[in-house]
N, C-alpha and C positions, 0 to 999 in steps of 0.2 A: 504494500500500500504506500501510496506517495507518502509524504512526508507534511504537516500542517501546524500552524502555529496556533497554541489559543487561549483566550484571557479571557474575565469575567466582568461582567458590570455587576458591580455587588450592591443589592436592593434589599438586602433580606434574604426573605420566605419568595420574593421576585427575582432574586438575582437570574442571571443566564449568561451564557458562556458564546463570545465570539469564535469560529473556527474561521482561516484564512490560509489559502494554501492553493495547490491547481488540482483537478480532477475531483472535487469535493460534491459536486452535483453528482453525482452515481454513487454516493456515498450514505445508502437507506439507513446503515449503523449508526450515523451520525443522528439523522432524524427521527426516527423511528420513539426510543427513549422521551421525543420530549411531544408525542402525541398522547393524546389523553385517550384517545380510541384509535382504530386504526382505519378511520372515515374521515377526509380530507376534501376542501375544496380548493384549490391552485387560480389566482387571479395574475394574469398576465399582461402582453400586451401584442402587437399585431406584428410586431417587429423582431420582438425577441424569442415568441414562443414555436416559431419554426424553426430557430434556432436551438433553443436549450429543452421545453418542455419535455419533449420525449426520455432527454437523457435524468428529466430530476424522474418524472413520473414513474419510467419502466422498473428500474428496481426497487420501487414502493410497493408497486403494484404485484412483484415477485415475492414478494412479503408478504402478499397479503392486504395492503392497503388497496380499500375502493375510494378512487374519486368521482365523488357524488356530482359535482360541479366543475366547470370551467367557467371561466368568466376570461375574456380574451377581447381588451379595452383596446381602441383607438391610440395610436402612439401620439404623446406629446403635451406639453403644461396647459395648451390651449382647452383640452379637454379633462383640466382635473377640476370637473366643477357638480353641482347636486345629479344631473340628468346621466354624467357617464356614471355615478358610484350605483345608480340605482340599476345601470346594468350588473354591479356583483349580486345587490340584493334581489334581483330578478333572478340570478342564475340560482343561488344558494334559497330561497325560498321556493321556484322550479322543482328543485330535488328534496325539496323538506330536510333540512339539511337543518341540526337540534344543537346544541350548547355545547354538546361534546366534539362538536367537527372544528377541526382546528383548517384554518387559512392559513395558505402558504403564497406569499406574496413571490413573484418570480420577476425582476425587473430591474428597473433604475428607480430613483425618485419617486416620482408620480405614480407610477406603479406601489410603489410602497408606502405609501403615505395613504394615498387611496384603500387598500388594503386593509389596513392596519386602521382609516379610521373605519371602513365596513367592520371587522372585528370589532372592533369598540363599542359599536353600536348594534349590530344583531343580535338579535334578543337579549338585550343589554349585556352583552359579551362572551363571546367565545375565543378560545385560543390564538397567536397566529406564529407563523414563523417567517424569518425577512431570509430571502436569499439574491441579493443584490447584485447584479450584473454590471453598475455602470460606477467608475473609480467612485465617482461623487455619493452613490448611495453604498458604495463599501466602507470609506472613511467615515461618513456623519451621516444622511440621512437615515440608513436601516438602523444606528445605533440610538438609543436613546428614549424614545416612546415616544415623538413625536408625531401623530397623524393629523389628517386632515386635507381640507380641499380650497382652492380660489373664489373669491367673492369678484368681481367688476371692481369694487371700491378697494382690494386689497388683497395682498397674496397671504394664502394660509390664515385666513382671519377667521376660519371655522375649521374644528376639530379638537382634538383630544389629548392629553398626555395617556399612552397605554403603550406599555411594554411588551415585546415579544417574549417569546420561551424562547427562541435561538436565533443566531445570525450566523448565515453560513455563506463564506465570500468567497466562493471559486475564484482565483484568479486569469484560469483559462478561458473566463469570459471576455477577457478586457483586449482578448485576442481581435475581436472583431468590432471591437467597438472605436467609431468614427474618433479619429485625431481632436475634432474641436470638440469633440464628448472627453475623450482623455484630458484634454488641457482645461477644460471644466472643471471637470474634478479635482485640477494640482492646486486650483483657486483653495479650496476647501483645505487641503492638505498643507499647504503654506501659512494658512491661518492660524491654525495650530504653533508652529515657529513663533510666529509674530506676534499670539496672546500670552505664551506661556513654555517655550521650550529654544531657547536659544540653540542649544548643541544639534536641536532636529533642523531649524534655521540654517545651520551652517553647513549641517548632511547634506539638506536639499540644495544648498550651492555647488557643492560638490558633485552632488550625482543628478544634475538635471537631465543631463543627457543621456546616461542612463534609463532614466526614468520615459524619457522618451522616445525612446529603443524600446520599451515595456520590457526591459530586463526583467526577468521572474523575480530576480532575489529582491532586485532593489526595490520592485512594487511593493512585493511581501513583505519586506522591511517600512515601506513606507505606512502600507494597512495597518500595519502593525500599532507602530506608534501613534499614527492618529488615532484610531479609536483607541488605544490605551489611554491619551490625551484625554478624550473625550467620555470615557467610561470612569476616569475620575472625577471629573466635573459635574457627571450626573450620577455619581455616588454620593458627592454633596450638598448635590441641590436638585432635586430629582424635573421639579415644575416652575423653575427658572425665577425664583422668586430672589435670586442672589446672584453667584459667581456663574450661573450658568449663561446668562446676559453675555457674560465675555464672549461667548462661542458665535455672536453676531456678530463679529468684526466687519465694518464692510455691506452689513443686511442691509441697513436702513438705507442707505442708498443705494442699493443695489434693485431692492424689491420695487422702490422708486423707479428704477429703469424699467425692474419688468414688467410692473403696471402699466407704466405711461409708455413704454413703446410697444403695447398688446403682447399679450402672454403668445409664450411660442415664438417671438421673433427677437430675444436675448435670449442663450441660453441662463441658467439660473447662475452657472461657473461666472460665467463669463460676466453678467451683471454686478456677482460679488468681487471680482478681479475689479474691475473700473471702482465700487464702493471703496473698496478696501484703498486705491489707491489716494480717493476725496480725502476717508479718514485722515490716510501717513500726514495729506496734506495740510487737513485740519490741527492735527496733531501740532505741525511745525511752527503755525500760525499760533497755535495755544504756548509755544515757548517749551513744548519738552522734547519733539524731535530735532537733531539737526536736518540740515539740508539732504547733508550723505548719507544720511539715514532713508527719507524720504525715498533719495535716487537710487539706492540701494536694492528697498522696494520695489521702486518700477523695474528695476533690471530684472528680478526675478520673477516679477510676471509675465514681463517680455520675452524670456529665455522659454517660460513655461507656454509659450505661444497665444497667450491669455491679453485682451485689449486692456487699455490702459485710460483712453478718453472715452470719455460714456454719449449717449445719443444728445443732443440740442434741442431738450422740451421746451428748456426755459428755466428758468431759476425759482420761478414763481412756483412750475406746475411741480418742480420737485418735490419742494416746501408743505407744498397742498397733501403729496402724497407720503410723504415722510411724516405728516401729521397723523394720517391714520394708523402709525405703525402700532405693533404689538410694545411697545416699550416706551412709548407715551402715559405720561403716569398727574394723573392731577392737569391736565392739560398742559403739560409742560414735556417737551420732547428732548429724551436722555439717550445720548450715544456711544456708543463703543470707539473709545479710540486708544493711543498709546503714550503711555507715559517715556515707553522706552522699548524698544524692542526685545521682544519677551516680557514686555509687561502691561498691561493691557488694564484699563480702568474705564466705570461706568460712571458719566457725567452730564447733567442738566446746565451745565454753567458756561456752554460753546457760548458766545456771542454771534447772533445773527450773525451780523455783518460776517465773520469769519467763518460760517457756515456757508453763506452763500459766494463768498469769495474762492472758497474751496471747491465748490459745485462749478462755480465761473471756470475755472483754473484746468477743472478736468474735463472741457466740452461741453458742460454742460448746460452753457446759456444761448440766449438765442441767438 
């Protein structure tokens, strides 16, 4: 058997254990353990499930495992909203499919988020398991209990905190997965460096090119640590009510682009890359970055093939949209930015003017 690396997000009586490694999809041993019966429903997507399904389903189903349901969504963020989830809840009520049938989310992102918040909410909750195909929902989205869907006014402004029973990250998916999908994800994986891990910071200068070779080791290296990053953070703060704020570096401007230039035409990497750059910017304006710091930053988004200037809504429409965010508190809007590389703090006390200066700075205005 191949060989796999694996750490736990420790919640308790909820903990569950990440595995990460290649050939992990045909791996029924792995899954099997954390079903509650041996009746599953798999929600995928149109893109990836001629790809991978056959290879997660057949040795389930060699065990023993019946799949009651498919539910096989539309690819893409433009469709993560109430009408495509009610195709899972269509498929898995179709089959009468009961509390003990655990969802197995098979995808990237939106797949898994979607998923996980169908779990959440079918008959107020059943099982699920994340098996994340795309770098971005290997590192952070499958991790964590974050579900949910898009509203028109805001991304992810409905949904759940609900944790999976496992995450299982084949890395031989990321074989097929599109270049500007890869550099997506390094968006996320970089972020980590930048809140809280300087030596993983200075890895990923080192092994970019690597990485974007999709070297096996240095991926799995890379998996690794981010969600170790990240499975501490939501050891300590499970529903974001603290330190786990830091893990948005980059969001609030980001979600801002992928609102305001329609869902589906940013990717989600790609929007937090540009964010994350405003931040460095902001940062420097607020007197804790240097300069080199800052340029520092762009360099290694630009190496991670990841854009750096965001679309030209307007400065205003950003404003508008960055008000709706999830991190808005008392009417007063709180951002993630850095004190210093590797350290990362949550502040209401940006001054406009250097918000919007920031925004001005990275393409943002009109």
């Amino acid at each position: 058997m191949p060989s796999f690396r694996s750490l736990d997000v420790e919640l308790g009586e909820r903990s569950y254990p990440i595995h990460i490694g290649p050939a992990l999809l045909s791996r029924a041993d792995l899954i099997l353990p954390h079903l509650k019966t041996r009746r599953i429903a798999v929600v995928s997507n149109e893109v990836v499930a001629p790809l991978y399904l056959e290879r997660l389903v057949g040795p389930l189903k060699a065990e023993g495992v019946s799949v009651l349901a498919q539910a096989i969504l539309p690819d893409g963020e433009v469709f993560k909203d109430w009408q495509t989830l009610n195709l899972i809840f269509d498929a898995m009520l179709g089959a009468r499919c009961d509390r003990s049938t655990t969802v197995i989310a098979l995808g990237g992102g939106v797949v898994g988020d979607m998923a996980g918040f169908a779990a959440a909410s079918y008959q107020r909750g059943v099982p699920f398991i994340q098996v994340p195909t795309t770098l971005l929902s290997q590192v952070d989205s499958s991790v964590g209990g974050k579900t949910g869907i898009n509203h028109p006014l805001g991304k992810n402004m409905i949904g759940a905190f609900y944790q999976p029973q496992l995450v299982l990250a084949d890395t031989d998916t990321l074989v097929t997965l599109p270049a500007e999908e890869l550099s997506a994800g390094l968006a996320e994986v970089i972020k980590y460096g930048l809140i809280r891990d300087i030596p993983f910071l200075e890895w990923l200068e080192a092994n970019m090119d690597s990485l974007l070779r999709r070297d096996g080791e240095a991926l799995a290296h890379a998996i690794e640590v981010s969600c170790r990053n990240k499975a501490d953070i939501v050891a300590e703060d499970e529903t974001e009510s603290g330190v786990r704020a830091l893990l948005n570096l980059g969001h609030t401007f980001g979600h801002a682009i992928e609102t305001g230039a329609g869902y589906g035409n940013w990717l989600h990497g790609h929007a937090v890359a540009v964010g994350t750059v405003m931040a460095a910017d902001l940062s420097r304006r607020m007197g804790w970055l240097p300069e080199g710091d800052v340029a520092r930053v762009r360099t290694l988004l630009s190496r991670a093939g990841l854009p750096i200037e965001g679309p030209a809504l307007g400065v205003d429409r950003y404003l508008e949209l960055m008000s709706l965010d999830k991190k808005v508190s008392a009417g007063k809007l709180r951002l993630v930015l850095l004190k210093a590389l590797g350290e990362a703090c949550i502040t209401g006390e940006a001054p406009p003017a250097m918000i919007r200066a920031a925004i001005e700075a990275c393409g943002g205005g009109n």
